[in-house]
N, C-alpha and C positions, 0 to 999 in steps of 0.2 A: 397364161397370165402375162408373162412377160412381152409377150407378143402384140396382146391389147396397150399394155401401158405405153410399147412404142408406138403405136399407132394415134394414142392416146396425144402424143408429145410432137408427134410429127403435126395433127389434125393442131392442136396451139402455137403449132410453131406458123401455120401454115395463117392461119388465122390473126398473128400478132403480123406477119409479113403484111399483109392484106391492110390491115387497119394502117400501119405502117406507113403504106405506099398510097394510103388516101391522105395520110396524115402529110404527106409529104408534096399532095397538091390542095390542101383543104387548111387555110390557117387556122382554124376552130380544133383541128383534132391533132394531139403531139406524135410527130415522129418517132424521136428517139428511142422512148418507154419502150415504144410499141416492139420495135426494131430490136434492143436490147433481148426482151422475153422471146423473139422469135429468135435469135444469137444462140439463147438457150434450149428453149425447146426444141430447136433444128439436130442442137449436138447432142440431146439427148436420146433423139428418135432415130437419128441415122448419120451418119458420118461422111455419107454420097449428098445428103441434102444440106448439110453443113456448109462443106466446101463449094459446094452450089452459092448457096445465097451468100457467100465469102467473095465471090464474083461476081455478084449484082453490082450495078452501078449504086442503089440506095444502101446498100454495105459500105461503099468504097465512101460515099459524100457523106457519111452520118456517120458511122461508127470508126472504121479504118483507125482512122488518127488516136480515137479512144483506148481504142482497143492496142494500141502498140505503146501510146506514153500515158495511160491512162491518167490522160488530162482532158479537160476543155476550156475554149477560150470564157472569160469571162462575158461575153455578148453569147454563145452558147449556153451558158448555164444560165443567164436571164432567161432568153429566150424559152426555154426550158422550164423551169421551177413558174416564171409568167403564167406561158401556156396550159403548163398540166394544174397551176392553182383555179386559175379562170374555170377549167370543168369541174375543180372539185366543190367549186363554190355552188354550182349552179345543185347538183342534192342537197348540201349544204342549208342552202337557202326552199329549200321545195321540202323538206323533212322537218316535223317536230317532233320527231325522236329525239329525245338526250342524248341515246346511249347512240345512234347513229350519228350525230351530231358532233360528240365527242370521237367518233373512230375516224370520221373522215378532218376531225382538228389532231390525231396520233399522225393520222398517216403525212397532213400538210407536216406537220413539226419535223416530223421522220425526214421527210423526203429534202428539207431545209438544211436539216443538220448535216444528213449526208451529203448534199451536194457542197455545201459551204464550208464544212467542215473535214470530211474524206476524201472528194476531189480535188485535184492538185488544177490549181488554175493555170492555162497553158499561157504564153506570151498569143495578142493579138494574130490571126489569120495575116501573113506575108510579110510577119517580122522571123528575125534567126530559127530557122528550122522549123515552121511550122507552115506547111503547105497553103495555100490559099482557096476555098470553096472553087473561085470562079476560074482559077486556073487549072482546075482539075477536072 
């Protein structure tokens, strides 16, 4: 059992990388999300795939910075809360489910409160201490 569920976590991890690294030449589909659930499901599948994808270049340019001052610049979280609303609208708008309707209005408000309210906004990309995308 144990052994399927890593398999299990690796196969999501590997999957959320993939969506990731479209998302990441594809302005329609979000990076970050994507990159984040693979961050996790990497470390919970195996600990060699982990530090793997910890040295990918789409680790180092999307998450890195996150991941160490768990902040983002304010043009990131636009970018971000933007992109992943634009897909949530599009069921949104294609469902006359209520109750569908309302989960993907939970998950918009969720995903607001937390970025806006739990993450810490970093100072702009190539001000005091904060690395800049294209210099890296």
């Amino acid at each position: 059992m144990k052994k399927a569920l890593k398999a299990l976590y690796l196969g999501l991890g590997f999957l959320c990388f993939g969506l990731g690294a479209l998302g990441a030449a594809l302005p329609i589909l979000p990076t970050t999300p994507f990159l984040l659930l693979a961050s996790f499901f990497l470390a919970k599948g195996s600990d060699r795939f982990h530090t793997w994808f910890q040295q990918t270049g789409l680790y180092r340019r999307y998450l890195e910075h996150f991941v160490q001052t768990k902040s983002m610049t304010a043009r990131s979280k636009a970018l971000l809360l933007g992109s992943v609303s634009l897909m949530l609208l599009i069921p949104f708008c294609l469902t006359e489910n209520l109750w569908a309707r309302g989960g993907i209005g939970a998950v918009v408000a969720l995903k607001y409160y937390y970025f806006l309210f739990r993450v810490k906004t970093a100072p702009s990309a190539g001000k005091k201490g904060v690395p800049s995308i294209r210099n890296s």
